[in-house]
C-alpha positions in Angstrom: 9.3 132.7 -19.7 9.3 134.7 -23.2 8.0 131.8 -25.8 7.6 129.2 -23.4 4.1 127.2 -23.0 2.9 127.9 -19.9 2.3 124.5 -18.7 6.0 122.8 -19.6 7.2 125.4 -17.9 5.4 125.5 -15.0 6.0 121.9 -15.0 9.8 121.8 -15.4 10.1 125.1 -13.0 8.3 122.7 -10.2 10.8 119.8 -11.0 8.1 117.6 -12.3 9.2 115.5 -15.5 8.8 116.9 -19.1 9.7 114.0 -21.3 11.2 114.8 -24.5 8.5 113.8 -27.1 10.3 113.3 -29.9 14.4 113.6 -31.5 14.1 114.6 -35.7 16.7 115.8 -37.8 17.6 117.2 -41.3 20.3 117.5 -43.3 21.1 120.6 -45.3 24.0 121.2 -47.6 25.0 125.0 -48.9 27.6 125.3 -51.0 30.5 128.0 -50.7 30.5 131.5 -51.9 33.3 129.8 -54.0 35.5 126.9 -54.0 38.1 126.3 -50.7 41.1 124.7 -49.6 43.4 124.3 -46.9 46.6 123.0 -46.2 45.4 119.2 -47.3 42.0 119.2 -48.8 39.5 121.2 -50.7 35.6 121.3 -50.8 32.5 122.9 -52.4 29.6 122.7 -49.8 29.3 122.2 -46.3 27.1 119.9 -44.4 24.6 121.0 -41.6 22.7 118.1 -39.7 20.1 120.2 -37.5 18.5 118.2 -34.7 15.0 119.7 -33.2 14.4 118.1 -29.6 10.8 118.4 -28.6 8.9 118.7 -25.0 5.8 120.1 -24.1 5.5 121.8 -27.2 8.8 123.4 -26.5 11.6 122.6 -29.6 15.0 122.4 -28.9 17.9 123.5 -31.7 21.2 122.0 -32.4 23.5 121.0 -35.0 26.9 119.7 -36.5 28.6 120.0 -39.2 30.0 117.1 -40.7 29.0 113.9 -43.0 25.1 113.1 -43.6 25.9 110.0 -42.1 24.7 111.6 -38.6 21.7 112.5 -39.4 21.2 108.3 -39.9 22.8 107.7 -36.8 20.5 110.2 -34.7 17.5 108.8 -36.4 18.5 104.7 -36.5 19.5 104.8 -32.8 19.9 108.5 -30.6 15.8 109.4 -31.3 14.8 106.2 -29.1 17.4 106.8 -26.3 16.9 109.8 -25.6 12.9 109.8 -26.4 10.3 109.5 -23.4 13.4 110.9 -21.0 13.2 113.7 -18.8 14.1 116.8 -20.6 15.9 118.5 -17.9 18.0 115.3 -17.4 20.8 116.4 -19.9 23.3 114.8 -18.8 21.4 111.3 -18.1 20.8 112.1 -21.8 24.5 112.4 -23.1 25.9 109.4 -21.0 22.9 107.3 -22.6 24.1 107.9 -25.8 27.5 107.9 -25.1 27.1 104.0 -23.7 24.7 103.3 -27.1 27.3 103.6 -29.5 29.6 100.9 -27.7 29.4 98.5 -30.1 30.0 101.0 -32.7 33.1 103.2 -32.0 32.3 106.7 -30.6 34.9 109.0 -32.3 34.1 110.6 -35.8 31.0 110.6 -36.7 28.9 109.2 -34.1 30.4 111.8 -31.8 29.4 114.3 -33.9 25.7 112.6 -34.2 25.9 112.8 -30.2 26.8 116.7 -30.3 23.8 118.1 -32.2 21.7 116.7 -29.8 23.4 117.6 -27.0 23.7 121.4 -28.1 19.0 120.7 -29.1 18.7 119.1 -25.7 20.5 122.0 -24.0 18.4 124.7 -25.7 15.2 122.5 -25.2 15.8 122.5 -21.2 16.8 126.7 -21.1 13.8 127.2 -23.2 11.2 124.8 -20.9 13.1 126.9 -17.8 12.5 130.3 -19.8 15.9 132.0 -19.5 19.0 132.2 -22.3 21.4 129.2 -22.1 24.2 131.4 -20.8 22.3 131.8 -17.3 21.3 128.1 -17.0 24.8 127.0 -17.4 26.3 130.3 -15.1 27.6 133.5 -17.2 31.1 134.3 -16.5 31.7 136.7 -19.5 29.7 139.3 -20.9 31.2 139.1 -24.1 33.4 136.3 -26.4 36.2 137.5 -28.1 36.4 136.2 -31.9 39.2 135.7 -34.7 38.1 135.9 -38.4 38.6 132.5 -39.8 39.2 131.9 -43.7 42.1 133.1 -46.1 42.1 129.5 -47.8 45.1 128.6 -49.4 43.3 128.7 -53.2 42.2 132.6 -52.8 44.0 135.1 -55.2 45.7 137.7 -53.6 42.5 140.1 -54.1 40.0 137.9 -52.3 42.5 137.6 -49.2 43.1 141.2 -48.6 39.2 142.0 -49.4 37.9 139.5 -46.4 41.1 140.5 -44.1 40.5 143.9 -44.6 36.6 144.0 -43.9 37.2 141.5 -40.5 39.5 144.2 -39.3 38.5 147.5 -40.6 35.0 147.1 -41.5 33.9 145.1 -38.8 36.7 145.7 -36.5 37.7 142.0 -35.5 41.7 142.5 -34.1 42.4 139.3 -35.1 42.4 137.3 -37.9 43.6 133.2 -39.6 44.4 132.5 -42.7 45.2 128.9 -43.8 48.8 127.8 -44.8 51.0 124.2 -45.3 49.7 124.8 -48.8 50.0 121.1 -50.6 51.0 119.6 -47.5 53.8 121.9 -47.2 55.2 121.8 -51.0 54.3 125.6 -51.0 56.6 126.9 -48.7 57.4 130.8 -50.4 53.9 130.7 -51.2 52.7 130.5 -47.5 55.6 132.8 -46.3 54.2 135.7 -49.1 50.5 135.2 -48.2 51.5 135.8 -44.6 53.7 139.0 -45.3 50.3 140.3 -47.1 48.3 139.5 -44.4 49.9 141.4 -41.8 50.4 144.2 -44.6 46.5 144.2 -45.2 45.8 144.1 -41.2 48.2 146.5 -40.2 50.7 145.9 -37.0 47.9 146.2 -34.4 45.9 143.2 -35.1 47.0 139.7 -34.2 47.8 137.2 -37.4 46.7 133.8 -36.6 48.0 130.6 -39.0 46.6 127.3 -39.7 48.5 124.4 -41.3 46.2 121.7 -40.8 48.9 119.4 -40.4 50.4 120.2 -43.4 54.3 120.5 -42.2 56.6 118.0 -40.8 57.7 119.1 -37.5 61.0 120.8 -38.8 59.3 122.2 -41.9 56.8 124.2 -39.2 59.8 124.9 -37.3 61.4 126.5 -40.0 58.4 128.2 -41.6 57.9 129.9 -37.8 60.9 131.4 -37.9 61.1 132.6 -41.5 58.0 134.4 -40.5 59.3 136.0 -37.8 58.6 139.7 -39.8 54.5 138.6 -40.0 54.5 138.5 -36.5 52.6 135.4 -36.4 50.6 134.7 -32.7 48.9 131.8 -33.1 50.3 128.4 -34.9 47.2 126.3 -35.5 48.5 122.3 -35.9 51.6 123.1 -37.4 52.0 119.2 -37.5 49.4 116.5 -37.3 47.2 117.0 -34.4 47.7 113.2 -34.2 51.1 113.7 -33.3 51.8 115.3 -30.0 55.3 114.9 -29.1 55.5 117.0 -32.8 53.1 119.8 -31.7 55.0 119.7 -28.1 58.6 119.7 -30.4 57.1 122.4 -32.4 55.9 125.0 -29.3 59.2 124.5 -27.2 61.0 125.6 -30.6 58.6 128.5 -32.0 57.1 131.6 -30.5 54.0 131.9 -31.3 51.2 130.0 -29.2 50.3 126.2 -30.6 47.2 125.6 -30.7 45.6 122.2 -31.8 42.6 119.9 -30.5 39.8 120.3 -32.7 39.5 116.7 -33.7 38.8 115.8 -30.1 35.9 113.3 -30.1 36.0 112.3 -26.2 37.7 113.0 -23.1 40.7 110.8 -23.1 41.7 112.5 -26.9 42.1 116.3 -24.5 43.4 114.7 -21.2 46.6 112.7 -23.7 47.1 116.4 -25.7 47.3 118.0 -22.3 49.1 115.7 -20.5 51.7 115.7 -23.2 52.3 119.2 -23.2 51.5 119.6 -26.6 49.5 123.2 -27.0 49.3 126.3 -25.4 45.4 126.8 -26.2 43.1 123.5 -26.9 40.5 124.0 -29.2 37.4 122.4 -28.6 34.7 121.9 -30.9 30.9 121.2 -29.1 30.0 120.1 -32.6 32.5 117.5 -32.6 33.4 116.6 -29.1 30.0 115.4 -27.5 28.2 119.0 -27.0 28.6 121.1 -24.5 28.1 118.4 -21.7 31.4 117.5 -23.0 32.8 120.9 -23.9 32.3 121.7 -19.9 34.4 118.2 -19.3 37.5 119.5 -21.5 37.0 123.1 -20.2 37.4 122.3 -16.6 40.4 119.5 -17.2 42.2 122.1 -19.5 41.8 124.5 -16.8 43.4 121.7 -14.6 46.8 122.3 -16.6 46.8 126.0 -16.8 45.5 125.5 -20.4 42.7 128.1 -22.4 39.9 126.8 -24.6 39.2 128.1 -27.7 35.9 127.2 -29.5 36.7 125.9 -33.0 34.2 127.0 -36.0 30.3 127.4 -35.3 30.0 130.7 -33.5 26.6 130.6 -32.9 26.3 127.2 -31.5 29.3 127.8 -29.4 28.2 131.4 -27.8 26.5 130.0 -24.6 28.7 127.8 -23.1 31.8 129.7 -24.2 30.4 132.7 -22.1 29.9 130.4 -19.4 33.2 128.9 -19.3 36.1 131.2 -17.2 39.1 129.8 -19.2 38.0 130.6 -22.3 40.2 132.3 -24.9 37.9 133.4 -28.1 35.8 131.9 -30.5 35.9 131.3 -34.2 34.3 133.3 -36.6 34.4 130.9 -39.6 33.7 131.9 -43.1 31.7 129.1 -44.1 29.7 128.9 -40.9 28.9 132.2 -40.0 27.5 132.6 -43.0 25.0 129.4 -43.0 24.0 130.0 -39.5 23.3 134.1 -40.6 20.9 132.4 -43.6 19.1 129.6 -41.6 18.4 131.6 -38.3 16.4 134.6 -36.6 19.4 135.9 -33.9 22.2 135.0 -35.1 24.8 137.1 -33.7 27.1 139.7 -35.5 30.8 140.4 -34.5 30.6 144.1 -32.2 34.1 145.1 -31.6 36.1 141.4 -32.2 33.6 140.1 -29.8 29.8 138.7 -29.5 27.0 139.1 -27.2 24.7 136.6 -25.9 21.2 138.2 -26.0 19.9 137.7 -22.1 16.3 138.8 -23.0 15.4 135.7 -25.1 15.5 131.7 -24.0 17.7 129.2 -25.1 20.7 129.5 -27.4 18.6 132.8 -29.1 18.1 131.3 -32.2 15.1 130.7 -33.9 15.2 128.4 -37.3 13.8 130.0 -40.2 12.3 126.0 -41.8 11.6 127.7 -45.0 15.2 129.6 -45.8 16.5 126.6 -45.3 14.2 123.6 -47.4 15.9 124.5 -50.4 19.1 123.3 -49.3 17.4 120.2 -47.1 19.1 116.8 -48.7 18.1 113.5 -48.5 
């Protein structure tokens, strides 16, 4: 039990209650390496709220990414539901929370509030146990595929074959996303050119990934998959709104690559109506968004119900873990933005090996250890 006091863990080894002492959170803001846009918006900066869940002098880490707003949530009403229960009682935990926000709404950003401490109450209870998260929640894979994730619509053609060509020669990712539906779709040539240099710049043996972001109409991202037919596009990320399934499920009967779509699920219901529907053929699941990964093993096992693969969207590290413990995964998301905070703000953060990553088994919890003073300089609020 590597970094575990030996009386909580003793204690939560013998089934005896460790109550969680105290919820706190931060919110940290880190602007990008340069300005960034997609298919219908553009930002500067990117929002961590980090949650530290504390038993027994044991501290649990999670996080989401998302508005500030969270961080007021956690603190106004999540700190006093989930405070003085037992910290191995996750899921007692999650459905407390989920039945506080009633009154409230759940989806958006109280969701989100519910994730990061989900994903700090997980690591809290592998950490109190003394093994790595994987083994608490049952390793299925040794390693998670990844796709590199960026190639925003605003970089020059020089910035987009420099970060392709490092994910898949440098680093030796074999599969890669760049983002397209330029101007909600009013770009059309543009997108088709900046896929014809992608798959130039990656060669014919890795896969090409696109994201829209709901960008298209449904026979805009019809027509757009078949003019690309010479990219050799795989993977069509919400060629339409993710709002609108009987679009995404118009969409994948009429294109070949695989549709993809799902990472504005906030709740259960939002993945059983996308996969009922027919709509994808890989739902994306974000545990920063969705309710954790007590939820994330909820969507898992009902996509798996329909034949369906999960794919976790953005934050590698946080969704390592449970991604290696989940059979039906597909690959994770090595995002540009959030690789890169998560590689500034913690000790262990992993690095692509391969096109994959590896959960370290010899250290407890999620692996990650915050570094408090890297990241005070970006703490808001």
């Amino acid at each position: 039990m590597a970094g575990v006091p030996v009386v909580a863990g003793v204690r939560a080894m013998a089934g005896v209650d460790v109550p969680v002492d105290a919820v706190r959170h931060a919110v940290y803001r880190v602007s990008t390496d340069q300005p960034e846009a997609d298919g219908t918006i553009t930002w500067k900066d990117t929002t961590m709220v980090l949650v530290r869940a504390e038993a027994g002098g044991v501290v649990g880490t999670g996080w989401t990414y998302g508005a500030s707003a969270a961080g007021g949530l956690i603190g106004e009403l999540f700190a006093d539901v989930v405070t003085g229960r037992c910290a191995l009682d996750v899921g007692g935990a999650y459905h407390a929370m989920s039945r506080a926000v009633r009154n409230i709404g759940r989806p958006g950003i109280a969701a989100t509030a519910i994730s990061a401490v989900d994903t700090a109450l997980w690591d809290l209870k592998a950490r109190l146990l003394g093994v790595r998260l994987v083994r608490l929640l049952g390793q299925v894979h040794e390693r998670v595929p990844i796709y590199g994730s960026g190639g925003f619509t605003n970089y020059d053609d020089a910035r987009l074959a420099a970060q392709l060509a490092h994910w898949v020669h440098d680093l030796g990712i074999p599969r890669v996303k760049i983002k397209i539906g330029e101007s909600f779709g009013g770009a059309i040539e543009h997108d088709l050119a900046r896929m014809r240099q992608a798959r130039a710049v990656i060669g014919p043996d890795a896969d090409l990934y696109v994201d829209a972001n709901g960008g298209y109409s449904r026979k805009q991202a019809i027509r757009v998959a078949h003019q690309a037919a010479d990219s050799a596009v795989r993977w069509f990320e919400e060629p339409v709104s993710s709002d609108d399934l009987d679009g995404l499920r118009e969409v994948r009967d009429a294109v070949e690559p695989d549709v993809a779509a799902g990472e504005y699920g906030y709740a259960l219901s939002y993945f059983r109506d996308m996969c009922a529907a027919g709509a994808v053929d890989c739902v994306q699941v974000d545990v920063s968004r969705c309710g954790g990964i007590t939820e994330w093993l909820r969507v898992a096992a009902l996509a798996a119900a329909y034949g369906l693969q999960v794919s976790g969207h953005t934050a590698p590290n946080l969704h390592l873990d449970v991604a290696a413990a989940t059979d039906n995964v597909r690959h994770l998301e090595w995002f540009h933005d959030h690789a890169r905070i998560e590689s500034m703000f913690f000790d262990g953060a992993c690095s692509p090996d391969g096109g994959a990553l590896t959960p370290d088994l010899t250290v407890p919890g999620n692996g990650l250890e915050f570094r408090e003073t890297d990241a005070r300089p970006y703490r808001v609020g």
